[in-house]
N, CA, C and O atoms as CSV, one atom per row, in Angstrom:
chain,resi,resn,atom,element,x,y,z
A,1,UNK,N,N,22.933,84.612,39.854
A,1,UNK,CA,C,22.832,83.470,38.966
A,1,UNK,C,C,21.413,82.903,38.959
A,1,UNK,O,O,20.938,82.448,37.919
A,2,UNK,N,N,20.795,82.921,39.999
A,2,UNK,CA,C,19.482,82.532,40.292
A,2,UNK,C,C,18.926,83.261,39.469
A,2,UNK,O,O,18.724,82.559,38.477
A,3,UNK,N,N,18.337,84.869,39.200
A,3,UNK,CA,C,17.838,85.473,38.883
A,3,UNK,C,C,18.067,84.817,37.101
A,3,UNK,O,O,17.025,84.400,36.593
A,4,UNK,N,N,19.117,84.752,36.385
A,4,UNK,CA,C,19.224,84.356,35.238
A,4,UNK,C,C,18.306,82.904,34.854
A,4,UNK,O,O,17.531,82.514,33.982
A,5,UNK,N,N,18.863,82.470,35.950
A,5,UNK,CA,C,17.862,80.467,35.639
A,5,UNK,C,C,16.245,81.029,35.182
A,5,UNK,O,O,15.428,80.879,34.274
A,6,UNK,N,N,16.407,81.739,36.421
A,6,UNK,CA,C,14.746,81.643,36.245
A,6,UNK,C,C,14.283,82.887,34.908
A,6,UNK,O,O,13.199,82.838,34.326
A,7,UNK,N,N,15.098,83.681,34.694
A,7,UNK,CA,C,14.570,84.447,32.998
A,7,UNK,C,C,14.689,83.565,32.120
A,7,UNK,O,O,13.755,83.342,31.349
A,8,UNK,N,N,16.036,82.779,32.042
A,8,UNK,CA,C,15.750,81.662,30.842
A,8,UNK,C,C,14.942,80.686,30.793
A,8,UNK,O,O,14.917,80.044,29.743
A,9,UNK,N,N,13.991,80.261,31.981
A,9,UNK,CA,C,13.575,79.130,31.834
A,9,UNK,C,C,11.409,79.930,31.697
A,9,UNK,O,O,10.395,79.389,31.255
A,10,UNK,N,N,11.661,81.470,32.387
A,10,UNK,CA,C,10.274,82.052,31.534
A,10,UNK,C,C,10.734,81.842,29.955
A,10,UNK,O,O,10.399,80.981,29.140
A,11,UNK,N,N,11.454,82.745,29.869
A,11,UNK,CA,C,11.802,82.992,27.940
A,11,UNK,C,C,11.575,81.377,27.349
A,11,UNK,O,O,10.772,81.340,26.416
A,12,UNK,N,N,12.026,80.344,27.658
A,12,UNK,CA,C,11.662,79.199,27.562
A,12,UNK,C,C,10.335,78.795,26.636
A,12,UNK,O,O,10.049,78.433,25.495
A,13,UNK,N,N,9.567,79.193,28.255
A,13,UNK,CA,C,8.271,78.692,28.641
A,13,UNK,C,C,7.202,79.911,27.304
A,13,UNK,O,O,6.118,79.723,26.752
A,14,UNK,N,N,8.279,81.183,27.239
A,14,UNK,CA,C,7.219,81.910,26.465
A,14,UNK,C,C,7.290,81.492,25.145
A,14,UNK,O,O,6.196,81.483,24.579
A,15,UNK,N,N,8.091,81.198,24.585
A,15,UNK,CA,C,8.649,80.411,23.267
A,15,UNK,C,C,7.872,79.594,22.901
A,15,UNK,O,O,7.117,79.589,21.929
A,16,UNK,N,N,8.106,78.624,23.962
A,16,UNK,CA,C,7.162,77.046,23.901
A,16,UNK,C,C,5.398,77.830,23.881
A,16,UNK,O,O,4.744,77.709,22.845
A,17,UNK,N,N,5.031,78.288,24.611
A,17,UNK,CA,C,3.778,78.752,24.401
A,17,UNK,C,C,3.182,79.216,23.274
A,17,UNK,O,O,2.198,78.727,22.721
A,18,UNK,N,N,3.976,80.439,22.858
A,18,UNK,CA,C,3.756,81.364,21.755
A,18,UNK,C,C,3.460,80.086,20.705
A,18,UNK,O,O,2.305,79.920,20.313
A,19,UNK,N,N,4.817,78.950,20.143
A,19,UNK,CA,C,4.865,78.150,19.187
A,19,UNK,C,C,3.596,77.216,19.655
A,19,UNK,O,O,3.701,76.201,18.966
A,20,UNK,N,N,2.615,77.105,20.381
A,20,UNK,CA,C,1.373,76.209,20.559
A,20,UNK,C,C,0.077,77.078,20.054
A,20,UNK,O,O,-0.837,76.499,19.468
A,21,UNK,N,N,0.015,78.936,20.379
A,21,UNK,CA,C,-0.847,79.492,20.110
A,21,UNK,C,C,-0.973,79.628,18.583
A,21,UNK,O,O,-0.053,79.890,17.808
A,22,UNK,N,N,-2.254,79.408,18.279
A,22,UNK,CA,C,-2.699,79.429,16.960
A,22,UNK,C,C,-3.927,80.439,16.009
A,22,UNK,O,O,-4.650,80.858,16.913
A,23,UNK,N,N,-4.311,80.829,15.096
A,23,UNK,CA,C,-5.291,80.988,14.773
A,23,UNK,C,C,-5.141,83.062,14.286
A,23,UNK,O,O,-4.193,83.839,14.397
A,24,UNK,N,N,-6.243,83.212,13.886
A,24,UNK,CA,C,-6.170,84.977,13.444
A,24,UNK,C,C,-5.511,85.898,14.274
A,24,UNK,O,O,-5.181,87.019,13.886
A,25,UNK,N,N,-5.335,85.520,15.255
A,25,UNK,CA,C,-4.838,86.726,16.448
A,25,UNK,C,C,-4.189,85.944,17.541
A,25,UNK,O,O,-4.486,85.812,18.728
A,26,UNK,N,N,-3.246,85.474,16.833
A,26,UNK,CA,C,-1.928,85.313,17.725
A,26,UNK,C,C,-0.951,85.838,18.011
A,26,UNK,O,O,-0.116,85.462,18.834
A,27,UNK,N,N,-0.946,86.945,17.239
A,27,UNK,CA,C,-0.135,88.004,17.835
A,27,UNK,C,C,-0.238,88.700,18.866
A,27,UNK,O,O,0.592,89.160,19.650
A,28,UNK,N,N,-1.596,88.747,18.781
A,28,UNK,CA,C,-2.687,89.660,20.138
A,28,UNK,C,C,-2.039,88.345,21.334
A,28,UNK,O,O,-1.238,88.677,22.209
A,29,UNK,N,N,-2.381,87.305,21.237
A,29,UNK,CA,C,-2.491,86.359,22.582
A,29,UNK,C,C,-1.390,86.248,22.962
A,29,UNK,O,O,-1.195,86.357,24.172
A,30,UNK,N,N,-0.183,85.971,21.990
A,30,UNK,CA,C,1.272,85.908,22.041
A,30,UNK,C,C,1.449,87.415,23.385
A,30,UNK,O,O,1.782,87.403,24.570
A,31,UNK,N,N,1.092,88.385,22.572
A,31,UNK,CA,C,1.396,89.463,23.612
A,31,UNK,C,C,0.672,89.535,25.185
A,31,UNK,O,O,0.984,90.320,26.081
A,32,UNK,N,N,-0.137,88.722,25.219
A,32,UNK,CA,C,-0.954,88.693,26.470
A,32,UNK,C,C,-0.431,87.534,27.449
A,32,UNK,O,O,-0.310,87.463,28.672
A,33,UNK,N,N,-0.202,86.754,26.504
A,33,UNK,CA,C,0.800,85.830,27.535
A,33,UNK,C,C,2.131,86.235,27.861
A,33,UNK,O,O,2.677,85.588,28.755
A,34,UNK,N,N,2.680,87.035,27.403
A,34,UNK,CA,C,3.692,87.909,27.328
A,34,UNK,C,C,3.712,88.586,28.345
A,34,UNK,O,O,4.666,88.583,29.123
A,35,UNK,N,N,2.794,89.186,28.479
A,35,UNK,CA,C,2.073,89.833,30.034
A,35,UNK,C,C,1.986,89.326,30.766
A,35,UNK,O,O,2.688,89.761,31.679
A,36,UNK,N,N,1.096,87.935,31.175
A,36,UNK,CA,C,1.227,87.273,32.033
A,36,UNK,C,C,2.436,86.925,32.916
A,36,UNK,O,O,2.623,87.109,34.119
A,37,UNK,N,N,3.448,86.191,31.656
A,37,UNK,CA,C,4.650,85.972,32.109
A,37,UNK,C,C,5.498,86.822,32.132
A,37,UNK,O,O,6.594,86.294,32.320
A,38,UNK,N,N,5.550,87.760,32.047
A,38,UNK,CA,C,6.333,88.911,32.563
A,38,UNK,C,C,6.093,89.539,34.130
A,38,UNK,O,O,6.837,90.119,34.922
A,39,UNK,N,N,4.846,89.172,34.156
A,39,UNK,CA,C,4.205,89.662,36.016
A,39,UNK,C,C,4.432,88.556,37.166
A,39,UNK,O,O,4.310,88.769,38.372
A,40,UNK,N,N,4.810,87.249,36.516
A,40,UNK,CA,C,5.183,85.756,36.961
A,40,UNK,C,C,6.153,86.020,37.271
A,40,UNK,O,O,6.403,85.857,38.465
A,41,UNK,N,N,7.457,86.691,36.175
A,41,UNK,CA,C,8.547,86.434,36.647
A,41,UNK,C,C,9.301,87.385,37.748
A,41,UNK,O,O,10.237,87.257,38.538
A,42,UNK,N,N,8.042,88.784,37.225
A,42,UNK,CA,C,8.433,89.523,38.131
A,42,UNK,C,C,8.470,89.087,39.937
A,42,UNK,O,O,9.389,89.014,40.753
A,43,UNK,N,N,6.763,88.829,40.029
A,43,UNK,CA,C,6.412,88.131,41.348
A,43,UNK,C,C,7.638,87.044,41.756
A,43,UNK,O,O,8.098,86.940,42.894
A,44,UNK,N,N,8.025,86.337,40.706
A,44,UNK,CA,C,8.671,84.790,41.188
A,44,UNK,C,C,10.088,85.978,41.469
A,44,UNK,O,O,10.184,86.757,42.417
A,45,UNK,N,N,10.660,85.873,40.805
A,45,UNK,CA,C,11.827,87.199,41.431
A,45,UNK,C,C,12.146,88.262,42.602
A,45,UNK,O,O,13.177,88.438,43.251
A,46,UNK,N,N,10.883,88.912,42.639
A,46,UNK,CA,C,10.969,89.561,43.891
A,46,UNK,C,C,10.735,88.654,45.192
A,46,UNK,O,O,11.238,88.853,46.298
A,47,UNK,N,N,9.822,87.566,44.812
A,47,UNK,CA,C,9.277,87.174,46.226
A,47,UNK,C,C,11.095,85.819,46.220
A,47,UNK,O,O,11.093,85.284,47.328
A,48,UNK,N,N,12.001,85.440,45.606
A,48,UNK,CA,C,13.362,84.662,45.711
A,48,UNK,C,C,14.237,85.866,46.276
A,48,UNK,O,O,15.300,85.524,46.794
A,49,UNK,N,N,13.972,87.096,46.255
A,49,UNK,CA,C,15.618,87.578,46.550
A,49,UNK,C,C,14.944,88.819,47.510
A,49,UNK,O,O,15.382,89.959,47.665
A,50,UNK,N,N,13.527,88.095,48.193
A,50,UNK,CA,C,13.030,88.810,49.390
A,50,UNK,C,C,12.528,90.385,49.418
A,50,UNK,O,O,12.426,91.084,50.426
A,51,UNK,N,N,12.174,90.851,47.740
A,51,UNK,CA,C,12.175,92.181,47.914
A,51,UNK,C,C,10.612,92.836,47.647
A,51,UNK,O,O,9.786,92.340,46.880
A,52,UNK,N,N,10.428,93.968,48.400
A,52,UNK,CA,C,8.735,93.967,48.629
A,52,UNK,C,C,8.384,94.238,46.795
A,52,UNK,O,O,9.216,94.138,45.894
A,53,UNK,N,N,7.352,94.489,46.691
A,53,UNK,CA,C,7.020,93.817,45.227
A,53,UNK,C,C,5.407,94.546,45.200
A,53,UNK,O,O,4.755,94.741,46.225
A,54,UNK,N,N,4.906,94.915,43.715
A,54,UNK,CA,C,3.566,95.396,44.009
A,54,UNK,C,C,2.436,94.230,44.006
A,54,UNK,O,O,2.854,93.072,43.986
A,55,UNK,N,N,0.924,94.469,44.026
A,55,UNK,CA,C,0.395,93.175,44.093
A,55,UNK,C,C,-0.758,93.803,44.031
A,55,UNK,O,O,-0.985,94.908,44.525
A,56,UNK,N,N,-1.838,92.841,43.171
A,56,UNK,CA,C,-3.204,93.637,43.084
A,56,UNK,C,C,-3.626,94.304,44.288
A,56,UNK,O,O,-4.027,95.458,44.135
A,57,UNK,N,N,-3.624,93.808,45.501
A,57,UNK,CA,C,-4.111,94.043,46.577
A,57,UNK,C,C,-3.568,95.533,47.411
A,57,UNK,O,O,-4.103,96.035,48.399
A,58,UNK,N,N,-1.886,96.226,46.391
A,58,UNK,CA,C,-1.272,97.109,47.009
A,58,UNK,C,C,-2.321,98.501,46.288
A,58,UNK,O,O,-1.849,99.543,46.742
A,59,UNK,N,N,-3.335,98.768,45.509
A,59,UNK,CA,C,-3.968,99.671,45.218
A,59,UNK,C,C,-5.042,99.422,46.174
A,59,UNK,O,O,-4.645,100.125,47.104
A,60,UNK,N,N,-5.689,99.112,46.413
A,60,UNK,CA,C,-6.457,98.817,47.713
A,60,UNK,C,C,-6.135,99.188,48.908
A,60,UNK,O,O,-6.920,99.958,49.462
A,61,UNK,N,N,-5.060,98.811,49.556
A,61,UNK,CA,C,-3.852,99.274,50.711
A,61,UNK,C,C,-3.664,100.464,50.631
A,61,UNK,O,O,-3.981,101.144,51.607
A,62,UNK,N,N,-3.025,101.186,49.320
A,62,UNK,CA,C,-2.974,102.610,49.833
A,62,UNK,C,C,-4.082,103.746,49.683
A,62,UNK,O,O,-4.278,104.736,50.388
A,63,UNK,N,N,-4.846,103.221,48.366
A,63,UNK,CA,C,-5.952,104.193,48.307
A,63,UNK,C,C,-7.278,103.700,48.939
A,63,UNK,O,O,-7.826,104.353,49.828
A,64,UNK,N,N,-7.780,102.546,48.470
A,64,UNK,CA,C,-9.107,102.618,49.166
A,64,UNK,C,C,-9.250,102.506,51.071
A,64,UNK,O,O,-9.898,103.218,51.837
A,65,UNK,N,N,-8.613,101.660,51.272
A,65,UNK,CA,C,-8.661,101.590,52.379
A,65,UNK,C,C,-8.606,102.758,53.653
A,65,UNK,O,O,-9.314,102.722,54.659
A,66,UNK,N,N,-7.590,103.777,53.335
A,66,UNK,CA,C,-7.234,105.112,53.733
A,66,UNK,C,C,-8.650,105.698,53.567
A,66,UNK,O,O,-9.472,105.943,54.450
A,67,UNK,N,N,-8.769,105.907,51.931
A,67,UNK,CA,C,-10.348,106.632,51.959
A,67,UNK,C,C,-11.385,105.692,52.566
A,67,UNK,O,O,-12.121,106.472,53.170
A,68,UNK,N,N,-11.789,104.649,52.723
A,68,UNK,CA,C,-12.925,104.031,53.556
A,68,UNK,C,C,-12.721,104.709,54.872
A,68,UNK,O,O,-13.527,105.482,55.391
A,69,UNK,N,N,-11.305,104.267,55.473
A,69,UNK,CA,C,-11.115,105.054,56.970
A,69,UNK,C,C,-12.012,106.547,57.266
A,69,UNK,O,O,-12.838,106.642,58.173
A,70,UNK,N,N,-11.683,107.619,56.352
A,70,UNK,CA,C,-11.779,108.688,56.070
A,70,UNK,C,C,-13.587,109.241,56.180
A,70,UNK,O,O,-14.135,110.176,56.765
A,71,UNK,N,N,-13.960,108.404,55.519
A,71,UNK,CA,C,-15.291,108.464,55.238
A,71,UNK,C,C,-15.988,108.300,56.495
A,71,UNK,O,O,-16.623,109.159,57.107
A,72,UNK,N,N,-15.743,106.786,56.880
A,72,UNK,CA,C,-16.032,106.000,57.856
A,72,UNK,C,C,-15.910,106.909,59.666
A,72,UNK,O,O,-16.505,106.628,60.707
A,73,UNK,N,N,-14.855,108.060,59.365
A,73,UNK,CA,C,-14.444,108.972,60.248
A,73,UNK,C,C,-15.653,110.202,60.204
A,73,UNK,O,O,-16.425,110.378,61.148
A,74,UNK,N,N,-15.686,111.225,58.622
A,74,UNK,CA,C,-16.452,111.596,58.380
A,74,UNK,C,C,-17.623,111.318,58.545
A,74,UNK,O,O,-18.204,112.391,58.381
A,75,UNK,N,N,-18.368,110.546,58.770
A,75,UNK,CA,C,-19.978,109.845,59.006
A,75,UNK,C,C,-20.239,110.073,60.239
A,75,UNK,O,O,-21.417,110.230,60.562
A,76,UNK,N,N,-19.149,110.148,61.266
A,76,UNK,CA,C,-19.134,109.487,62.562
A,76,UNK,C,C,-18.796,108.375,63.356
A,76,UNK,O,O,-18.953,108.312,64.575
A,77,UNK,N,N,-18.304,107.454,62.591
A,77,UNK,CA,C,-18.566,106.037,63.087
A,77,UNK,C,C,-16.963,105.908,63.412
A,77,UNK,O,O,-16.511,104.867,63.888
């Protein structure tokens, strides 16, 4: 039930937004906030019902960091 509150009250929020954006390319922005709040609700969702979740920082974690190690091994150090 939780999970529902909180889609209706993004869908809401995207509604109300969309109907404030104005001007030649609001379709474009409409869709970008669209984006936004779609990665919101995702985050707000996974992080309520405790489940691991991706995050800018998880491309970093598995690739760079591994390869820095790697390198950092390779060099010597």
């Amino acid at each position: 039930m939780r999970i529902v509150i909180i889609l209706v009250l993004y869908t809401i929020a995207f509604y109300w937004g969309c109907k404030q954006l104005g001007g030649k390319e609001r379709k474009r922005h409409c869709f970008w906030y669209g984006c936004i709040l779609t990665w919101c609700a995702y985050k707000h969702i996974s992080g309520s019902i405790q489940a691991p979740s991706l995050s800018v920082s998880s491309l970093y974690i598995s690739f760079f960091q591994p390869a820095g190690k790697a390198i950092i091994q390779w060099l010597g150090g």
